[in-house]
N, C-alpha and C positions, 0 to 999 in steps of 0.2 A: 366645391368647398365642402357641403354638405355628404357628400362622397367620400370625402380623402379623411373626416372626421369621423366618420363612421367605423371606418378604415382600421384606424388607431384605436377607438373605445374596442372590437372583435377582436384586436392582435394583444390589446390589455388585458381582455378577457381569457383569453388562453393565456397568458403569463400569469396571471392569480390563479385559473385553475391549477395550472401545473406548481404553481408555488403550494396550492393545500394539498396537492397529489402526494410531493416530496414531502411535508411534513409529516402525513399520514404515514409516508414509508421510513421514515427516521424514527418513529416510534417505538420502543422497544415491545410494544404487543399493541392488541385494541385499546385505544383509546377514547376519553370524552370530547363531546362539541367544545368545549373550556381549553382544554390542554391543545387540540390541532390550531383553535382559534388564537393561543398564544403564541404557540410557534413557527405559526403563518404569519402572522403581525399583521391579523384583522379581528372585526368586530366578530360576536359570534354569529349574528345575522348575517352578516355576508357571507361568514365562512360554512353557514347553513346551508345557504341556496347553491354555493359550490358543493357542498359534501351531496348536496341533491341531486343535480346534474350528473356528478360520478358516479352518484350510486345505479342512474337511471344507464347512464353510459358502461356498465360492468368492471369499475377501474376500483371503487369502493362498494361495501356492504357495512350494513347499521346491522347488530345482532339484536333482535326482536324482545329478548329480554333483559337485557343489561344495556341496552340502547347505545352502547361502544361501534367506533369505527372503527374496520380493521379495511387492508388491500383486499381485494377479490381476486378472481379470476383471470379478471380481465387484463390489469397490472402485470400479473404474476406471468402472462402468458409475453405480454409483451417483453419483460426484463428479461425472461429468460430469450425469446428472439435476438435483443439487445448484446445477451453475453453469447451468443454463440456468434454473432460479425466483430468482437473483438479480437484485433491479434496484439497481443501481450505484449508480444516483441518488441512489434512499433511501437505502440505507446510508451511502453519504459523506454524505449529508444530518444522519441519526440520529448519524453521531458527529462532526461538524463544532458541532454543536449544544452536544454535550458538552463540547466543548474552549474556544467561547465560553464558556459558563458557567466554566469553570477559567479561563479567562485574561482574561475581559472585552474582550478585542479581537471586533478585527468579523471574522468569516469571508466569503470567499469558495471560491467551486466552478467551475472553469470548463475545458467541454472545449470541440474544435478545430472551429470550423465554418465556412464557405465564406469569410466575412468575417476568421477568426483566430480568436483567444484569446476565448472568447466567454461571460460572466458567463451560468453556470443557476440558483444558488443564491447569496441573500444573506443572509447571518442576523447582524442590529447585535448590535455586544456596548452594553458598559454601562461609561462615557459613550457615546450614539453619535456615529460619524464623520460629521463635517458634508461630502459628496461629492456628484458628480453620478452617481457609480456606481449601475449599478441590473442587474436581471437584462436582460440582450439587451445591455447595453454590450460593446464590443468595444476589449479589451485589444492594447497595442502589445506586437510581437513582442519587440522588445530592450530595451526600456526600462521592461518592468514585473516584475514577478516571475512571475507567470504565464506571461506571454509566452515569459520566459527558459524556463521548464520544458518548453514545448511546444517550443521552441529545438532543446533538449538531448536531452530523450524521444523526442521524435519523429520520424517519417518524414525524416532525413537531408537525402536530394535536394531533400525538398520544402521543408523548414525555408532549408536553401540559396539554393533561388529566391526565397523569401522575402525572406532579407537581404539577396541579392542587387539585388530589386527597392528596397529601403530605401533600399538603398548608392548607387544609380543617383539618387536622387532625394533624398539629402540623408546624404551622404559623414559626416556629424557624428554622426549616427545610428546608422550601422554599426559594431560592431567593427572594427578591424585585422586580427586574425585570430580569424575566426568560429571555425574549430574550436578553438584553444583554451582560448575561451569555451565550446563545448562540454563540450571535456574535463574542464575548473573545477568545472562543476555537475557532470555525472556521476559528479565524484569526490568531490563533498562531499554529492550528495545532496539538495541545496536550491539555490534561487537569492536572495538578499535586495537589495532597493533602498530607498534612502531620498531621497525627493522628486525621484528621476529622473521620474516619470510624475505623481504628483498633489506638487506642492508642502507640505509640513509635514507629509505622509503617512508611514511607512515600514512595508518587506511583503516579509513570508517566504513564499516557496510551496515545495510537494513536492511529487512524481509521485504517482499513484495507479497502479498495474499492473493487468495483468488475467492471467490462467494462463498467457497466452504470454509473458508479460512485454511488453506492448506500454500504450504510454499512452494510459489511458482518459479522464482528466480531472487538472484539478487543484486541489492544495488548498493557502488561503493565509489566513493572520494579516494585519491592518493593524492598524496602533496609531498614533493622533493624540501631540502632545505631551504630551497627558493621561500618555500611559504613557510611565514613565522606558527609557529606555535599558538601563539596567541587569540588567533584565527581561528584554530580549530573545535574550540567548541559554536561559535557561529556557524561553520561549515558541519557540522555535526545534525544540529539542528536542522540545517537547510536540507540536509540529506533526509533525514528522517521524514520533514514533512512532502520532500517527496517522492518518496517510498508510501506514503499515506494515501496521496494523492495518485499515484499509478493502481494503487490499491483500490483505492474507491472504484478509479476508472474503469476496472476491471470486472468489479460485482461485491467488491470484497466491504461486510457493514460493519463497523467497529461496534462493541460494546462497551461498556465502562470501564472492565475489567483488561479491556485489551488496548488504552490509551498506558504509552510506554514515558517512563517514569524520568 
């Protein structure tokens, strides 16, 4: 008895440390004993004797004059181990799955390859969508929702030459002004088109980041007439926060400024 209690209080113990580990790391710099002990949801005593143990363990460091905690070494050495056994794929994969099952539309996954916007994963929801979409299909840059996200996310100059090349070759195509189509999605966070690209179709997509914040792929809802309208900004939502959510999983730390609108 006294065994199997003991047991439980060492396994607690490591759940509190890791819970002031993570707070320490959500912090948008060094922080004080006050502010981790807030957002750990303990005393500052307790949250003392943990920031001690971490610091003793190389996960955290106190700076000797401003007496702030910041991650160390130790941390840093670990996360980055962490992000090189992620594969992106699967995970957006594993929870794109999930979010069909929650909203019965059809997902899509698609990052930037020599051709464009370029379908990796397709996973039919329930009705499925009667399409010629398939994995290897290649999305248009301005006229699908994906296309839009790699628009917006992506390498600038190159996205630029892109439309550019559009623009040249069918003026109806292009925006007017590409950057502030740009600026639209980056500030809402998503891009949605309805029968711009497949007719009777309409589709939400969102970034996926990776620790630099740079875009790695993307992820997107289609919904036939089968699904009402009405829906769609629920199914909007649900997308985005899991796009947030693959994001996180990957390395990727939000700031204030990059919670989408």
């Amino acid at each position: 008895m006294t065994k199997d209690t003991s047991t439980r209080r060492g396994i607690q113990s490591v759940e509190i440390g890791m819970r002031v580990l993570k707070s320490v790391a959500r912090m948008s710099g060094p922080s004080t004993l006050t502010g981790i002990a807030q957002a750990a949801g303990l005393s500052s005593s307790q949250t003392h004797r943990y920031l001690s143990s971490l610091i003793v363990s190389g996960m955290v460091a106190q700076d000797p004059h401003s007496g702030l905690y910041d991650l160390a070494s130790g941390a840093i050495h670990l996360g980055l181990a962490a992000l090189g056994r992620i594969d992106a794929f699967a995970t957006a994969e594993q929870h794109m799955k999930s979010l069909v099952l929650q909203t019965g539309r059809t997902g899509l996954v698609t990052v930037w390859g020599d051709a464009g916007a370029t379908v990796i994963r397709l996973i039919p929801g329930v009705p499925r969508v009667v399409t010629n979409l398939a994995v290897g299909t290649t999305l248009p840059l301005l006229t699908s929702a994906n296309g839009m996200i790699h628009f917006a996310f992506g390498d600038p100059a190159e996205m630029d030459a892109q439309a550019a090349v559009i623009a040249a070759g069918d003026p109806d195509m292009a925006p007017k002004d590409p950057q502030a189509l740009r600026n639209a999605i980056l500030s809402e966070g998503f891009a949605a088109v309805s029968g711009d690209f497949i007719p009777g179709l309409r589709a939400v997509a969102a970034p996926v980041l990776d620790a630099q914040g740079d875009l790695v792929l993307t992820a997107s809802l289609i919904a036939s007439r089968a699904f009402r309208k009405t829906g769609d900004s629920e199914a909007t939502r649900n997308l985005i926060e899991t796009a947030s959510t693959i994001s996180e999983a990957i390395g990727y730390r939000a700031g204030p400024a990059a919670t989408p609108t």
